[in-house]
N, C-alpha and C positions, 0 to 999 in steps of 0.2 A: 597396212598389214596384209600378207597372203590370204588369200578367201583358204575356210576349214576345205579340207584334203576328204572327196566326198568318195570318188572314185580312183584308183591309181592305176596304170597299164605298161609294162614293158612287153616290147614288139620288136619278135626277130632280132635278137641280141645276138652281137655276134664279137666273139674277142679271144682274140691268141695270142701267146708268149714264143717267140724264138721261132716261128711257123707253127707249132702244137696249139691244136684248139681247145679252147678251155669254156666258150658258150659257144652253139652255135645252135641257130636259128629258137634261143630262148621266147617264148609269149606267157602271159599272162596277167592277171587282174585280182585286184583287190579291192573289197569294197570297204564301205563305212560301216563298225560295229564288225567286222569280221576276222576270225585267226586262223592265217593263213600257215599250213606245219610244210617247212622245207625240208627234204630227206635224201640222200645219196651218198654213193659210196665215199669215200675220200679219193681228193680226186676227181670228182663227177662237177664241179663246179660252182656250187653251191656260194663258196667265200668270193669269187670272183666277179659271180651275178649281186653278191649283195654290196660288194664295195666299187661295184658299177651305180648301184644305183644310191651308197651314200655319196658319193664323188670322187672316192678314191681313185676308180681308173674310171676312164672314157674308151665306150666302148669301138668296138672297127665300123660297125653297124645297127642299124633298128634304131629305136625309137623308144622314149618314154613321154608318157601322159597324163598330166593330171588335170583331173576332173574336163579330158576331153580334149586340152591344150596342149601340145605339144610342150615340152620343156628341155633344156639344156645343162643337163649338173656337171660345174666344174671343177668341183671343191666342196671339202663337209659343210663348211660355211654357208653355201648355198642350198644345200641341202637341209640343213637345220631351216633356213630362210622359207624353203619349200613344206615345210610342217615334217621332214622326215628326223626320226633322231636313231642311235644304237646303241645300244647295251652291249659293248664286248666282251669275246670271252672270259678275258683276263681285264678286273676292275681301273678304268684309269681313273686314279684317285692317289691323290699325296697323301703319304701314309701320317706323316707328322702335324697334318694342318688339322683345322674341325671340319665338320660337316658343312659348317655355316660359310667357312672360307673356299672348301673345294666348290661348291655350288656359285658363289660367289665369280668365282675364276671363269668359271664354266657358262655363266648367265652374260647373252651377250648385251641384254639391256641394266647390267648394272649400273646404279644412279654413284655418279662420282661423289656427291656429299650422302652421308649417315646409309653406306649402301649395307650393314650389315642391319639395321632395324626390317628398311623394305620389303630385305630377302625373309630375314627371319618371319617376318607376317606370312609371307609365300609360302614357306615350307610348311608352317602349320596349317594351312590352309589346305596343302595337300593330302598332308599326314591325314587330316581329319577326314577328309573324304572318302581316300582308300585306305584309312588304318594301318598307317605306317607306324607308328610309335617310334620315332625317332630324335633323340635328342640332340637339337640342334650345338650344342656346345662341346660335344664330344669329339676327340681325334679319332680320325680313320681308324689308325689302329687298335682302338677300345671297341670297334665295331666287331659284331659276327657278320661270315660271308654273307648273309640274309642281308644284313642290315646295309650292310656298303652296294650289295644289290638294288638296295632301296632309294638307295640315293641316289645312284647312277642313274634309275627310272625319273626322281622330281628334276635329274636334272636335264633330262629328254624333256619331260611334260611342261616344265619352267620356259622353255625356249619354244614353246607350240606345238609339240610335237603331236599330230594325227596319228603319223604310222609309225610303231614302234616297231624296228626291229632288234632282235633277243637273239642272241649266238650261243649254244650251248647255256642255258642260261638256271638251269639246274645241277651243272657239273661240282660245284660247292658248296651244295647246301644239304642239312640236315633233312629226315624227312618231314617233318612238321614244319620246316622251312620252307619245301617243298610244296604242300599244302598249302599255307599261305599265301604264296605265290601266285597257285591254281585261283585264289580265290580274289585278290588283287587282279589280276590278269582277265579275270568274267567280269569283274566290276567296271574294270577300263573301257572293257566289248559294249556294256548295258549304256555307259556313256559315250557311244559312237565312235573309242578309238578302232583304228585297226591296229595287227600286230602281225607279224611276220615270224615264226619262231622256227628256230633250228636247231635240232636236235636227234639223237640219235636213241633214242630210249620212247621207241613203240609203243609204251602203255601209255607216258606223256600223250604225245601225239594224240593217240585216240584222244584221250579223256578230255582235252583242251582244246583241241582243233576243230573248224567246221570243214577245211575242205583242205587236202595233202596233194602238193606238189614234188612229183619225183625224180630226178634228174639222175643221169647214167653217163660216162665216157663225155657229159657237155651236151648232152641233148636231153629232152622230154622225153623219161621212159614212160610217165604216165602218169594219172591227178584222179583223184577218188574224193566224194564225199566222205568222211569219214563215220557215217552210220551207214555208210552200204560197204564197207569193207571191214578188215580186219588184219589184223597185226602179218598173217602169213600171206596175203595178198602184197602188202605193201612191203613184205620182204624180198617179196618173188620180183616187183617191177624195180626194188634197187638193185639186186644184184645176179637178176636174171635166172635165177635156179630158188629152189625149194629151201630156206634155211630151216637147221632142228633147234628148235629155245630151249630143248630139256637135252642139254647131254649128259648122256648118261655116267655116271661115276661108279665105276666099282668099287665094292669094302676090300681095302688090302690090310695085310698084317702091318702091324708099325714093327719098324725095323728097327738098327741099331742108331744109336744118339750120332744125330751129325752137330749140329749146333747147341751151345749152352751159354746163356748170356746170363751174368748174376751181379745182381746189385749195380746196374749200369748206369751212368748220372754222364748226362751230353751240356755242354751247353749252347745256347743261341749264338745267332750273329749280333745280337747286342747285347751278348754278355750275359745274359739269365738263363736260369733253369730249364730245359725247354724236356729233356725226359731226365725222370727223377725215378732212380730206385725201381729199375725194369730189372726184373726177372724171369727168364722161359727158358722153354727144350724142344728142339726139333728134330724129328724123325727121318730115318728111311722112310718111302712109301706116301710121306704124307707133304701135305700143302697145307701149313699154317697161315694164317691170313689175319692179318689186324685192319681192322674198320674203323673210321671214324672221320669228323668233318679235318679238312686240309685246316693243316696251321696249331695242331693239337702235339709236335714232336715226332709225328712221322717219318717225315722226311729226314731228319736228322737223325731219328735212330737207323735209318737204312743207311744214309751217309757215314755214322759209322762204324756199323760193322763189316761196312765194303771198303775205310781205311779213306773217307773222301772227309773224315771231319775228326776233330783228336777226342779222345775219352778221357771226360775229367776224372772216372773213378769207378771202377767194376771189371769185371772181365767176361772177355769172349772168348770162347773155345771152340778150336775147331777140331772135332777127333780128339779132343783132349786137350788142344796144341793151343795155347794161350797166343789172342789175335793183336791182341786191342792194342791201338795204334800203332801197329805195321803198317806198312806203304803198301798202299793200292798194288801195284806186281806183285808183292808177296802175297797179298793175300790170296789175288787173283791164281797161283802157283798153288795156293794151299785149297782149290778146290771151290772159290766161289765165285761165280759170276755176276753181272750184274744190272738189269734193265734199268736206268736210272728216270727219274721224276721229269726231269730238265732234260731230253731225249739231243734237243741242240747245242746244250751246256757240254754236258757231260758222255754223251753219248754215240754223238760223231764230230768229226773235222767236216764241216761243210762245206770247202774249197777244195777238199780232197775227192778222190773219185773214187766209184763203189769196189772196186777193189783192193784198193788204199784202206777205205774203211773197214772193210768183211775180215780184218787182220790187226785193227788197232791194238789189239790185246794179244795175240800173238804171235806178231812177228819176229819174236825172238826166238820163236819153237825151233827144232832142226827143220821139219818140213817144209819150213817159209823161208830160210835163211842157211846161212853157210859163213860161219866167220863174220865178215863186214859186209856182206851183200845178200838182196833178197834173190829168194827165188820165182821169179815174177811169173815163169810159165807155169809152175804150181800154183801161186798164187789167183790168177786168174781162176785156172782150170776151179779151186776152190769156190769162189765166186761165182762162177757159173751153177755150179749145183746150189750152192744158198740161194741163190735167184732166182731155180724152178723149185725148189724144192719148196720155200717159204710163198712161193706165187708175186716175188716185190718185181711191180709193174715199172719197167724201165726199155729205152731201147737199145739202149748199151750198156755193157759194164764200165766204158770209160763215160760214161755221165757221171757228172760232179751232184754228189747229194745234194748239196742243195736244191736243185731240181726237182727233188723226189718228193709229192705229198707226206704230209703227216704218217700216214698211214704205213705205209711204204717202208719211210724212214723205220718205224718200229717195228715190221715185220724184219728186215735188215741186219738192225741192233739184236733181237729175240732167236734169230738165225744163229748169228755171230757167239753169242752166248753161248747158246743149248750146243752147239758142234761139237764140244772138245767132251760131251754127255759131264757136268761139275757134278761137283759131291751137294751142292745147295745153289742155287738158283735167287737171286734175290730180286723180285719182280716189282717195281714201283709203279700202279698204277699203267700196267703195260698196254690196258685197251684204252685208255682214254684220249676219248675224242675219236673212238674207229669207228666204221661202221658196222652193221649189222653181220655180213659174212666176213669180213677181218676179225671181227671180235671172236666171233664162232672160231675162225680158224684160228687165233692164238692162247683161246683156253682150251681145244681139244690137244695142241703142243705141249700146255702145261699137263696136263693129264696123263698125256704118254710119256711127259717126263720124269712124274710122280711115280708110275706105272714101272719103268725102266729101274726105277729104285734108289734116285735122286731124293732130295729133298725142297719143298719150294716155302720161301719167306714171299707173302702177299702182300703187298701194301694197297688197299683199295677203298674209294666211298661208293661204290657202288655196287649195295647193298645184293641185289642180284647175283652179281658176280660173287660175292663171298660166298652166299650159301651156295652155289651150283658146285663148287671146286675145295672150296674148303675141309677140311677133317674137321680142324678146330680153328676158334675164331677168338682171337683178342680185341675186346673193348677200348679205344686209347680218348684218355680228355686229358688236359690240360697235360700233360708229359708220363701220369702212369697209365696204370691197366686199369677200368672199372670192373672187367671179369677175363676170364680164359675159361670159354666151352667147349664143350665139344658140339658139331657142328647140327646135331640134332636131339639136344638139350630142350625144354619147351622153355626154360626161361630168357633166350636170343627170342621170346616176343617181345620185350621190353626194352631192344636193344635202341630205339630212337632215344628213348629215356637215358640209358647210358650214353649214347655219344654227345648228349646235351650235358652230361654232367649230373643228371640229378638222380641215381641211383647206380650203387655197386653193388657186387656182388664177391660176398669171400669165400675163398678155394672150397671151405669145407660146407657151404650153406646149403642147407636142407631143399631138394627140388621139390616143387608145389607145379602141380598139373594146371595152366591156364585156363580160363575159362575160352571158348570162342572169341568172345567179344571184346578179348581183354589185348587179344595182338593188337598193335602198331604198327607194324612193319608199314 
């Protein structure tokens, strides 16, 4: 068995794609019992140094260490071997299996006879320690994001894992889920694991972290204890300038009704209810926004009023103009745009090149085309202005998206959109996963497009973002609304409790002034 992982060290890391440097001259250390917070723009590195050091890629150069001995990771395999394990962003877990059988798959010392009893002792054994409450018999998909989170972790710590690392690892959870987590995560610290967390949500960071590693362009911008700094320090060394957390929103008059959805019923990709009897109205002026945990019908109410999924029964209006299932072009003609969830689904051609892309939608205008042929020297020329104008870091317009970070990609797609100025905007989760001055720069674009006299549909779990931008806010569980407020209402304290499901609130219900101590947020 690997001796326990006391000390870890990567030295002068160094690794490029296509000549572009993506680490270079990386150092640092982690110890035992300690949570180390990774932070950088997108783009700066961050995924590259960490799937260096699970075994995904082999670096150009430097060195890793553990407990002082050089070591060689070829493969996750080895990796796990080495005490490391990860929690990626997006859960890998068979949605149709149990708990007992993904863990199972995943445990590389499963016993060939009676291996579901062995595990099952295992997993209680975990549960109990850090308070999992996790029923081993249950399918995946009977799970909340928490809980599938949960398992991912026994199944890092089932395989020995010391150092866990967590990638975005609050991105889909409730806040009381959230919470939990915090509290799971200090337990793991008291019992000598380490943990490497990455994440772009600053309050996190503080309140978790003993010591924040910052990375820039692929280098070291700089590393802070995190009780000698603070949230605008640690913004300044990701993104080299002063970020504002409070932007400010002015009160605009609500204008004239752009959107009107009534009595809407979607259903899943397997065939069940997924929104049930959705009613609203959106304004000039304003930025509606609905919150709640991923996997509650949002997704698929934005899919389809943007004509990407069929309506089993209600209607959309646009201007009056009955939508519901109209084909994506028409709609897109009738004035709505669209940042979609699945940014590489749905959102560009990745083999195409970013002037290919800055036009998906349309190059059927006159300006872009003539008959059967584009007009490529406008095209460009367009392109070139979405690419200073939105800041998407590229060195050419003939680079193929793919190339382009996260980031990037959706400053891009948000450009392409908002150009043509739509009558409604439909924004799925449009920061997620940005950094700290991306994000800033694409809800003050929301704002000024609010401002301009647009209208924006929100789709967001991060809670943050709703209130800073929002007019009003919809509650979403299980496929309806638990409330529609306005966005400084005092009863959105209670909104954790709504996204969980266990309180609603009707149109007409009497407002009661909170107590202080009564928020959740």
């Amino acid at each position: 068995m690997t001796k326990k992982i006391q000390r870890l060290e990567m030295a002068e890391i160094c690794k490029s794609f296509h000549g572009i440097p993506a680490n270079q001259d990386i150092t640092f250390e982690i110890n035992s019992g300690e949570i180390l917070g990774l932070l950088g723009e997108n783009g700066a590195g961050k995924t590259t140094l960490m799937n260096i050091l699970y075994g995904l890629y082999q670096p150009d150069s430097g060195r890793i260490k553990i407990n002082g001995t050089p070591v060689r990771i070829n493969n996750p395999v080895e990796s796990i071997k080495y005490g490391i394990g990860m929690v990626h962003q997006h859960f890998m877990l068979i949605q149709n299996h149990s708990v007992i059988e993904n863990i199972a798959l995943g445990y590389r010392k499963t016993p060939f006879f009676f291996p579901m009893a062995s595990i099952r002792k295992k997993i209680e054994t975990f549960s109990r320690k850090f308070d999992f409450s996790i029923d081993p018999d249950k399918k995946i998909w009977q799970l909340s994001a928490g809980e599938q989170q949960r398992v991912e972790i026994i199944k890092a710590l089932l395989n020995g894992a010391d150092l866990l690392i967590l990638d975005e690892p609050t991105s889909v959870l409730t806040p009381q889920e959230i919470q939990e987590l915090i509290v799971i995560l200090k337990e793991m610290k008291s019992e000598g694991h380490m943990i490497i967390f990455i994440s772009h949500k600053l309050n996190e960071i503080m309140e978790i972290c003993d010591r924040v590693l910052v990375l820039q362009k692929g280098k070291i911008a700089g590393s802070a204890e995190t009780r000698n700094t603070d949230k605008a320090g640690l913004a300044r060394m990701m993104v080299g300038r002063d970020v504002v957390f409070n932007i400010h929103k002015e009160k605009l008059e609500q204008g004239n009704e752009v959107l009107s959805v009534s009595h809407l019923n979607v259903y899943g990709d397997k065939g069940r209810p997924v929104v049930k009897d959705i009613s609203f109205t959106l304004y000039e002026n304003e930025i509606f926004g609905i919150a709640g945990v991923s996997g509650n019908g949002q997704r698929e109410l934005a899919e389809a009023i943007t004509g990407i999924r069929s309506v089993s029964s209600g209607r959309v209006r646009v201007q009056g103009k009955d939508i519901a299932n109209a084909s994506p072009r028409h709609i897109y003609d009738s004035g709505i745009s669209h940042v979609p969830e699945e940014r590489i689904r749905f959102g560009i051609a990745p083999g195409l090149f970013l002037y290919d892309n800055a036009i998906l939608k349309q190059h059927h205008l006159k300006k872009f085309s003539k008959k059967y042929f584009l007009k490529y020297n406008q095209i460009k020329e367009h392109t070139r202005i979405l690419v200073d104008d939105f800041k998407v870091k590229t060195h050419s317009i003939h680079n193929q998206v793919r190339n382009l970070s996260g980031g990037n990609i959706q400053k891009l797609i948000l450009g392409r959109e908002i150009s043509e100025q739509p009558q409604l905007l439909v924004a799925s989760h449009p920061t997620y996963g940005l950094d700290v001055g991306a994000t800033q720069f694409l809800r003050e674009h929301l704002l000024k497009l609010r401002k301009q006299g647009s209208a924006v549909l929100l789709f967001s779990e991060d809670l943050e973002e709703i209130f800073e931008l929002c007019d009003r806010v919809a509650v979403m569980f299980d496929g309806r609304f638990m409330a529609v407020l306005d966005a400084d209402d005092p009863r959105l304290c209670e909104i954790g409790l709504m996204m969980a499901g266990s309180k609603q609130i009707e149109p007409n219900e009497r407002v009661i002034e909170p107590a202080e101590s009564d928020w959740q947020i």
